[in-house]
N, CA, C and O atoms as CSV, one atom per row, in Angstrom:
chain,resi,resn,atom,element,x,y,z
A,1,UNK,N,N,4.802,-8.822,-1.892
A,1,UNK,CA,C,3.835,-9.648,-1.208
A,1,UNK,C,C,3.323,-8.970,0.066
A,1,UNK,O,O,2.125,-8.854,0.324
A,2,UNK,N,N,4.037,-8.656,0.624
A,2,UNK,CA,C,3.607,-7.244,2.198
A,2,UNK,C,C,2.679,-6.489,1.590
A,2,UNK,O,O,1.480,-6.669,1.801
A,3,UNK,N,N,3.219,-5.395,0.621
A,3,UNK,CA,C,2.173,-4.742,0.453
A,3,UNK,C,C,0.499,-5.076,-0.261
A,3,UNK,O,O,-0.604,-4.559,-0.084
A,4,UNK,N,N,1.015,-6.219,-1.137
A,4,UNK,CA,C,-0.405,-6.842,-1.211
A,4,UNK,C,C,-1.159,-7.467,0.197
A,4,UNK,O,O,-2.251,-7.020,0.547
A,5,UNK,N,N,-0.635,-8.280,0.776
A,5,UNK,CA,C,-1.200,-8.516,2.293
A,5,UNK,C,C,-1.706,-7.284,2.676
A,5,UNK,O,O,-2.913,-7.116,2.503
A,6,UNK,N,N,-0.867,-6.127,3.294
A,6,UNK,CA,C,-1.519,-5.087,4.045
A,6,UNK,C,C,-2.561,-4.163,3.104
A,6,UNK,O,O,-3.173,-3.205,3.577
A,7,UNK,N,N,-2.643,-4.473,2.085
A,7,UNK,CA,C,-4.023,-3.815,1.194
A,7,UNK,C,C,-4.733,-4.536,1.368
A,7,UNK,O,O,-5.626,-4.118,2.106
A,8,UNK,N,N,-4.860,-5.620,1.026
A,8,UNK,CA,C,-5.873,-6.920,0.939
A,8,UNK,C,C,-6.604,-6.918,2.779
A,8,UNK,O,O,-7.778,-7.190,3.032
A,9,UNK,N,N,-5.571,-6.553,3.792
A,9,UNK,CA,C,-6.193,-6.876,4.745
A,9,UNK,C,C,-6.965,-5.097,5.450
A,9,UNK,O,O,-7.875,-4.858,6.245
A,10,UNK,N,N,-6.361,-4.530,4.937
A,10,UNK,CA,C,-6.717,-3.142,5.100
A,10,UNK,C,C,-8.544,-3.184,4.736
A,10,UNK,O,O,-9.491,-2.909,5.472
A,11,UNK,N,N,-8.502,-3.750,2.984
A,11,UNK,CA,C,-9.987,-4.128,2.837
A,11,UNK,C,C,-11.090,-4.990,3.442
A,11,UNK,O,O,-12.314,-4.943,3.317
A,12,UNK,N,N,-10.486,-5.590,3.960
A,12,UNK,CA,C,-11.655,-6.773,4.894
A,12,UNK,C,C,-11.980,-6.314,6.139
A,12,UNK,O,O,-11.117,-5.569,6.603
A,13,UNK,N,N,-12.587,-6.435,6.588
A,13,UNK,CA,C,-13.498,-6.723,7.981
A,13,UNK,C,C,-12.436,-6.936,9.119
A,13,UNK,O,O,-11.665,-7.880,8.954
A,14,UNK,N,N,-12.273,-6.015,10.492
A,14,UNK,CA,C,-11.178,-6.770,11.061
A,14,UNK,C,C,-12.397,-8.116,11.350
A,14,UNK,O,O,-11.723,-9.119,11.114
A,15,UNK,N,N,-13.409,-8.459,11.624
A,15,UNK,CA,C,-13.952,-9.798,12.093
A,15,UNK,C,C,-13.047,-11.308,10.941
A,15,UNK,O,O,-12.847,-12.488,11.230
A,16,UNK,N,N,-12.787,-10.683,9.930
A,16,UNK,CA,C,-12.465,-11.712,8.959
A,16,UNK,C,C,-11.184,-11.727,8.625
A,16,UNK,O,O,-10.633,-12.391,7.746
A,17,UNK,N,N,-10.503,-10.560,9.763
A,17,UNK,CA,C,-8.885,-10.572,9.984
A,17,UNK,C,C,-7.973,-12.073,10.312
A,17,UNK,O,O,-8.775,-12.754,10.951
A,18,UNK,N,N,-7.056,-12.639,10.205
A,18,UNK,CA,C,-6.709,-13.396,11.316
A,18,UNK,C,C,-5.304,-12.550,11.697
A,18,UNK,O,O,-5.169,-11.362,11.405
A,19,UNK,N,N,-4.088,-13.488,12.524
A,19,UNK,CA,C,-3.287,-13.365,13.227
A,19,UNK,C,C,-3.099,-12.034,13.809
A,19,UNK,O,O,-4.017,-11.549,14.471
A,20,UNK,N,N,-2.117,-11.460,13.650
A,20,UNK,CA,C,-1.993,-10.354,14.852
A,20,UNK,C,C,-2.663,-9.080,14.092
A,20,UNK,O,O,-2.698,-8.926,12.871
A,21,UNK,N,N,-3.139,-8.281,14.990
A,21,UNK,CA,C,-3.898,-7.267,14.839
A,21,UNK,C,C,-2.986,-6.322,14.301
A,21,UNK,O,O,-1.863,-6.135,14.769
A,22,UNK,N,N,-3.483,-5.693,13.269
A,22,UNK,CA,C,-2.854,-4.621,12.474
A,22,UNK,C,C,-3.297,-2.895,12.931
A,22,UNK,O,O,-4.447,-2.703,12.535
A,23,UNK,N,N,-2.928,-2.074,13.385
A,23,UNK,CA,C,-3.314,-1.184,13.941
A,23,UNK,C,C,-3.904,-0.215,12.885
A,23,UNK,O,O,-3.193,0.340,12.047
A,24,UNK,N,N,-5.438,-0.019,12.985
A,24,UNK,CA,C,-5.977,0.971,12.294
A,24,UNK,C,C,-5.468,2.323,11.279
A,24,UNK,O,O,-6.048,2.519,10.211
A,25,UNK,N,N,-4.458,3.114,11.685
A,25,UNK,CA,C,-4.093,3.595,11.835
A,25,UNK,C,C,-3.008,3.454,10.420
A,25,UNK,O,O,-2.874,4.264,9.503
A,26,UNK,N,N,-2.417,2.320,10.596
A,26,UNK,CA,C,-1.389,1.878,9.456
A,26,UNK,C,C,-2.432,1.265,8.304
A,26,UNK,O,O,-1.998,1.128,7.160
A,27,UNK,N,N,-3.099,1.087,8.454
A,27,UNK,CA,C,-3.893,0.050,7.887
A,27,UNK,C,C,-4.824,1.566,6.499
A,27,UNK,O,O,-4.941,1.455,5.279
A,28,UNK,N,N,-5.198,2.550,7.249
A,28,UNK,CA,C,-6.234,3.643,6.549
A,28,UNK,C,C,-4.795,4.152,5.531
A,28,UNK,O,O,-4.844,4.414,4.329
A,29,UNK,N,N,-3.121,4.203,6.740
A,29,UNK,CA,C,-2.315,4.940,5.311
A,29,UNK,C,C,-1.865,4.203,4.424
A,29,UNK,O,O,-1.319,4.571,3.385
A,30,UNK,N,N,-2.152,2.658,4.927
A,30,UNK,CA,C,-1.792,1.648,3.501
A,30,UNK,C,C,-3.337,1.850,2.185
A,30,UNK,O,O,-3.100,1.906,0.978
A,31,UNK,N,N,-4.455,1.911,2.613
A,31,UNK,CA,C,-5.467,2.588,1.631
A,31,UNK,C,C,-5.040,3.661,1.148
A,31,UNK,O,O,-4.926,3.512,-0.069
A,32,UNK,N,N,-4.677,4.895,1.541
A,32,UNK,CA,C,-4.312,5.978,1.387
A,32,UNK,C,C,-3.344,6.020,0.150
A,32,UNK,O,O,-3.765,6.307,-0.970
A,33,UNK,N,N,-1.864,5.684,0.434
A,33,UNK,CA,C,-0.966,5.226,-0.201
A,33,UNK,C,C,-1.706,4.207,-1.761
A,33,UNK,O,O,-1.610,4.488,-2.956
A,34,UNK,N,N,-2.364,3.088,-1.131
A,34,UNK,CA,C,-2.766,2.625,-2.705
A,34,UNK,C,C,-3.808,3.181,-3.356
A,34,UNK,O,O,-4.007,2.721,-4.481
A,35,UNK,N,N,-4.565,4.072,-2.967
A,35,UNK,CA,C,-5.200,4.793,-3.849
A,35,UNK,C,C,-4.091,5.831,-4.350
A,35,UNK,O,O,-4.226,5.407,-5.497
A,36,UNK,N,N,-3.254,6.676,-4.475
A,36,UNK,CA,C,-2.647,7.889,-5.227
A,36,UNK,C,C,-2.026,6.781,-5.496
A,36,UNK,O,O,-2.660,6.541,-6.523
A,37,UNK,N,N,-1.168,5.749,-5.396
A,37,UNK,CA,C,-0.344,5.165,-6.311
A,37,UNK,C,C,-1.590,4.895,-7.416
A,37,UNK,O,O,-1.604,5.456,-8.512
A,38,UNK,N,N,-2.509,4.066,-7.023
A,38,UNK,CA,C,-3.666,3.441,-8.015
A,38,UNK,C,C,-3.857,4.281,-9.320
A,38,UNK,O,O,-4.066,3.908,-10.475
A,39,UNK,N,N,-3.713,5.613,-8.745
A,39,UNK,CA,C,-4.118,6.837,-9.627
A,39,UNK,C,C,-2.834,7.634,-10.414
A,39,UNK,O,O,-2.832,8.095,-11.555
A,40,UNK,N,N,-2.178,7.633,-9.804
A,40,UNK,CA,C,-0.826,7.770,-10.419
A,40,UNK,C,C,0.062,6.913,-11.648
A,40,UNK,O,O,0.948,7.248,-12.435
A,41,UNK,N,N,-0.724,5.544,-11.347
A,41,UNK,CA,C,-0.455,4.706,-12.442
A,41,UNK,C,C,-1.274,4.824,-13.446
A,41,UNK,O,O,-0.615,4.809,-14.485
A,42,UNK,N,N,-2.320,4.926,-13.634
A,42,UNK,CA,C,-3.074,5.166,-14.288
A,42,UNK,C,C,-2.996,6.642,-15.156
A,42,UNK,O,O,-2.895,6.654,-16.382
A,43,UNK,N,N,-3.048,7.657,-14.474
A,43,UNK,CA,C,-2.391,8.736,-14.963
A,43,UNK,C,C,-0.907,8.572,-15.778
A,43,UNK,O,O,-0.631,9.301,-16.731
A,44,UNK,N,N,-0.200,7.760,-15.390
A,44,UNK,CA,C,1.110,7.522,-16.331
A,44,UNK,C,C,0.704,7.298,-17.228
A,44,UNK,O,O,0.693,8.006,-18.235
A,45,UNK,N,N,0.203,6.093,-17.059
A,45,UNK,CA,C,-0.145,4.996,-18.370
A,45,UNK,C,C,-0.830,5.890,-19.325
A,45,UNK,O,O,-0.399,5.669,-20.456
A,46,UNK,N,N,-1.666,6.748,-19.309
A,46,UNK,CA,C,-2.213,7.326,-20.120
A,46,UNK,C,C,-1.873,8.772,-21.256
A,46,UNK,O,O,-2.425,9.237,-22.253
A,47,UNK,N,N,-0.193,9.235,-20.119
A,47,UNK,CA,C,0.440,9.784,-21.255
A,47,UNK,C,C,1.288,9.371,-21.600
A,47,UNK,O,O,1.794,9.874,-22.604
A,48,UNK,N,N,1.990,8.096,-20.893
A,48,UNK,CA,C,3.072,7.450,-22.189
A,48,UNK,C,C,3.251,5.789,-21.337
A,48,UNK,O,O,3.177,5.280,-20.219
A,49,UNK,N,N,3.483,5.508,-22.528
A,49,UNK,CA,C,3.891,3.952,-21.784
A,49,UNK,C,C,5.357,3.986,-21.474
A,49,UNK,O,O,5.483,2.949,-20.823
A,50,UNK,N,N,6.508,4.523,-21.537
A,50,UNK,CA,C,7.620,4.095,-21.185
A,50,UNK,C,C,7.870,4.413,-19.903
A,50,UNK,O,O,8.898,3.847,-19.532
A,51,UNK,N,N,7.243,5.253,-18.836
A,51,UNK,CA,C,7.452,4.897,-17.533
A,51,UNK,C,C,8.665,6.281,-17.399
A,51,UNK,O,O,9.034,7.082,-18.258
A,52,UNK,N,N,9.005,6.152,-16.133
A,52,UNK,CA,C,9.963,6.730,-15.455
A,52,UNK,C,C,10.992,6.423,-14.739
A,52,UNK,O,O,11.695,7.304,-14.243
A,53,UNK,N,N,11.306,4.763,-14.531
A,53,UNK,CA,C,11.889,4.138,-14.147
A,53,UNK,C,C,11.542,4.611,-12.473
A,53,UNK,O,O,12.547,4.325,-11.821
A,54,UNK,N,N,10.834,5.021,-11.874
A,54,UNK,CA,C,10.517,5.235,-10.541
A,54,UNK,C,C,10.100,3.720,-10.031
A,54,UNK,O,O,9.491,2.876,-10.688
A,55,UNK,N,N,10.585,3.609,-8.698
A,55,UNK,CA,C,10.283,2.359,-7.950
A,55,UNK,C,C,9.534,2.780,-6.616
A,55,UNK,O,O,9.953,3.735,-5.962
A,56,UNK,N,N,8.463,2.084,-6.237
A,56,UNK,CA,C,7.815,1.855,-4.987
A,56,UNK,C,C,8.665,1.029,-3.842
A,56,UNK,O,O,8.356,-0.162,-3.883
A,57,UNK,N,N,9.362,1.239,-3.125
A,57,UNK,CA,C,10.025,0.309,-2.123
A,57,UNK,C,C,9.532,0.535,-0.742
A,57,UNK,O,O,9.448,1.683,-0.307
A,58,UNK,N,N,9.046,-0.975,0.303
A,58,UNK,CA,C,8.131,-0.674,1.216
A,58,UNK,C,C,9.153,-1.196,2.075
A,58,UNK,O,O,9.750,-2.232,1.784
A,59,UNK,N,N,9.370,-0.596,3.026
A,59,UNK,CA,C,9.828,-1.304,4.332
A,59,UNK,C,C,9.280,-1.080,5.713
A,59,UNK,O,O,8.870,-0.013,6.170
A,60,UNK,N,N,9.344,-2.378,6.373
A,60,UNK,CA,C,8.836,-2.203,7.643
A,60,UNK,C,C,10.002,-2.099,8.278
A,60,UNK,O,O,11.054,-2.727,8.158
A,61,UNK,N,N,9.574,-0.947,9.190
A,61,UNK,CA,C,10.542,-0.681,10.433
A,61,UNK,C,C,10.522,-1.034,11.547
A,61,UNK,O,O,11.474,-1.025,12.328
A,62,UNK,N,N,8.983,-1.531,11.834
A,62,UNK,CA,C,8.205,-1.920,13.050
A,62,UNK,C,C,7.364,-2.561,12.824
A,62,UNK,O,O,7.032,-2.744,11.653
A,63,UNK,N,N,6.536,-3.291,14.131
A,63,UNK,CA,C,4.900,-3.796,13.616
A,63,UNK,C,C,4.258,-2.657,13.871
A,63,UNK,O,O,3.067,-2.966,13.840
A,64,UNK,N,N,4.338,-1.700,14.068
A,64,UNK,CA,C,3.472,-0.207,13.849
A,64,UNK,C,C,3.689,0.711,13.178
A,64,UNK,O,O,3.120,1.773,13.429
A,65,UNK,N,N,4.827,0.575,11.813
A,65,UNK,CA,C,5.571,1.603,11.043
A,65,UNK,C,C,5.631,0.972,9.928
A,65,UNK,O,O,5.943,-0.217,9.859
A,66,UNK,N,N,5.352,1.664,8.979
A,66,UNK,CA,C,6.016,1.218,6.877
A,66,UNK,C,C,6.173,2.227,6.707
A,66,UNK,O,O,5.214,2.998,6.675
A,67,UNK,N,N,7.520,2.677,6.515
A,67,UNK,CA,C,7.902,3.367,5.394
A,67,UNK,C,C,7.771,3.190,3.452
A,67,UNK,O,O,7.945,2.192,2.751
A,68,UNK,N,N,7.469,4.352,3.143
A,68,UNK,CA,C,6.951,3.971,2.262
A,68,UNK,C,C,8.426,5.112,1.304
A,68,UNK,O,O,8.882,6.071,1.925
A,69,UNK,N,N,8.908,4.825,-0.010
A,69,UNK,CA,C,9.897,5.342,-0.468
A,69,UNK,C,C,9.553,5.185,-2.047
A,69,UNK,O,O,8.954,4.262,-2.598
A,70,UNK,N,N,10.117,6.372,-2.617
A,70,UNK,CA,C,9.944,6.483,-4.090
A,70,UNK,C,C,11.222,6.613,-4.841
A,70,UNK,O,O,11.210,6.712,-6.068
């Protein structure tokens, strides 16, 4: 659910932001991050469906930090 929030808000307008301000900055490497995942899945999917058992795990360390882990 985080990382859908911080994509979802990454895409909007900060004018159409609400609560606390998300710093630019985190916000371009959460785009960043879901585009090569975006593409990476897609690239899977297309030479095999059984996957790799690889997991995406997001944690915040801060309100100015996500680690991002594979």
């Amino acid at each position: 659910d985080k990382w859908k929030t911080l994509v979802h808000t990454a895409k909007i307008s900060p004018q159409q932001r609400r609560g606390e301000p998300v710093p630019q900055e985190l916000l371009d490497r959460v785009l960043g991050a879901h585009a090569y995942w975006s593409q990476h899945q897609i690239k899977q999917h297309g030479k095999h469906q059984g996957g790799t058992g690889a997991t995406l795990k997001i944690t915040e360390t801060s309100a100015e930090r996500v680690s991002i882990h594979v």
